[in-house]
N, C-alpha and C positions, 0 to 999 in steps of 0.2 A: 504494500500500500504506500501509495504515496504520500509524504505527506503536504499539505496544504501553507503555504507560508502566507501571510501579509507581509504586502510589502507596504513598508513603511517607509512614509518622507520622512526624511530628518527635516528637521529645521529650528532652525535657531531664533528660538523667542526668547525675547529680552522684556524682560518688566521692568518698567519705567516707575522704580519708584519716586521721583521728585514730586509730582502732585499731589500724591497719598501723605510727602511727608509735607506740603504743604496745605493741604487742608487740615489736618494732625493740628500745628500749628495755629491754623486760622483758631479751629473750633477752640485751642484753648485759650488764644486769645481772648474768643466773644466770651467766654466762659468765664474766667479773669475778671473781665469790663462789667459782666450782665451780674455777678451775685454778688449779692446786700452782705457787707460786712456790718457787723453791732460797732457803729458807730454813739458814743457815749456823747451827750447834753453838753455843750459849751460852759456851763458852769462848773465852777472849779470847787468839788466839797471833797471831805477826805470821809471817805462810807468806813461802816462797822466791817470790822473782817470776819469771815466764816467760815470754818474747815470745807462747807459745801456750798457751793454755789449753783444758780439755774439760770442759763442765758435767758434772756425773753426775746422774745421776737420785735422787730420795727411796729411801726405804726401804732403805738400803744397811748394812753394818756399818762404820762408823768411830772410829775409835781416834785420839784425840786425844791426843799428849804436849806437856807444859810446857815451858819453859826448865829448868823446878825438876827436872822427871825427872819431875813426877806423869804418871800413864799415864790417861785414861778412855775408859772402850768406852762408844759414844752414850749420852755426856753425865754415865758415872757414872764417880764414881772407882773405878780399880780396881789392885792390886796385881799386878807383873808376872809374880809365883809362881801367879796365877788366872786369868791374861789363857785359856789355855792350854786352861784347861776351860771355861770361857766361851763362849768360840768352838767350843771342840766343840758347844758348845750351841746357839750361831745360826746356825753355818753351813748343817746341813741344814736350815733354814729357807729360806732363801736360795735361789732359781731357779740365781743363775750364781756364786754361791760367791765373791762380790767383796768383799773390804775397801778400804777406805779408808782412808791414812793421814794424821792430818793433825797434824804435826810442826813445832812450833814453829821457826824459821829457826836460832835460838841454840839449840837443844836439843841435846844431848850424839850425836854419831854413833851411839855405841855402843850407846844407849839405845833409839833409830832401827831399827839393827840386829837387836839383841834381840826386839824386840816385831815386825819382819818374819819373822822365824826361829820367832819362837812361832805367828802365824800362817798361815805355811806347812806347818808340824808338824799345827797343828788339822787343816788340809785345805781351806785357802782356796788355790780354783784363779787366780784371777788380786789380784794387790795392785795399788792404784792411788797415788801420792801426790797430797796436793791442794797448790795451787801457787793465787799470784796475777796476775792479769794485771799486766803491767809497763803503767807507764804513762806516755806519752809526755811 
């Protein structure tokens, strides 16, 4: 019996990898450019440290207080007599109705206090405080 062969072409393929490794490239460029780094509130307080920390996500409402007492809702100063209606204001905005609080370490308890009680009043369903990784 005979047997049967294919005949085969040779030929010489050559893969061009330059554009694979440029698009490799692109996509991690836009990828770089496209995701939300936790960029932290232009005020400058020194937070309580934590063995544990929980990043939160953007877009949330946070309320930063001074050492001084000043109070500001993301990023604007605001009087604690306003805080109030304010918040009436962003909250139904807001998916899960979460504040942030971010309380300078030396900042007066009471002050603390106040501005938790004002927005729980508003109708913020869960308060978070922001806190620093401790470090070793």
């Amino acid at each position: 019996m005979k047997r049967l062969r294919k005949n085969y072409i040779k030929s010489n393929l050559i893969l061009d990898l330059t554009p694979m490794a440029d698009m490799v490239l692109l996509l991690l460029i836009f990828f770089m450019l496209s995701s939300s780094f936790l960029v932290e509130p232009g005020i400058k307080l020194k937070l309580p440290k934590t063995k544990t920390t929980e990043i939160q996500a953007e877009n949330k409402i946070i309320i930063s207080i001074k050492k001084t007492g000043e109070i500001f809702l993301n990023n604007r100063e605001i009087k604690i007599e306003e805080l109030e209606n304010e918040l009436r204001l962003l909250l139904p905005l807001q998916k899960d109705r979460v504040v942030i609080i971010r309380a300078d370490k030396d900042s007066k308890h009471g002050t603390v206090v106040n501005v938790l009680d004002k927005a729980k009043i508003a109708g913020a369903e869960k308060l978070a405080i922001a806190t620093e990784a401790e470090t070793k």
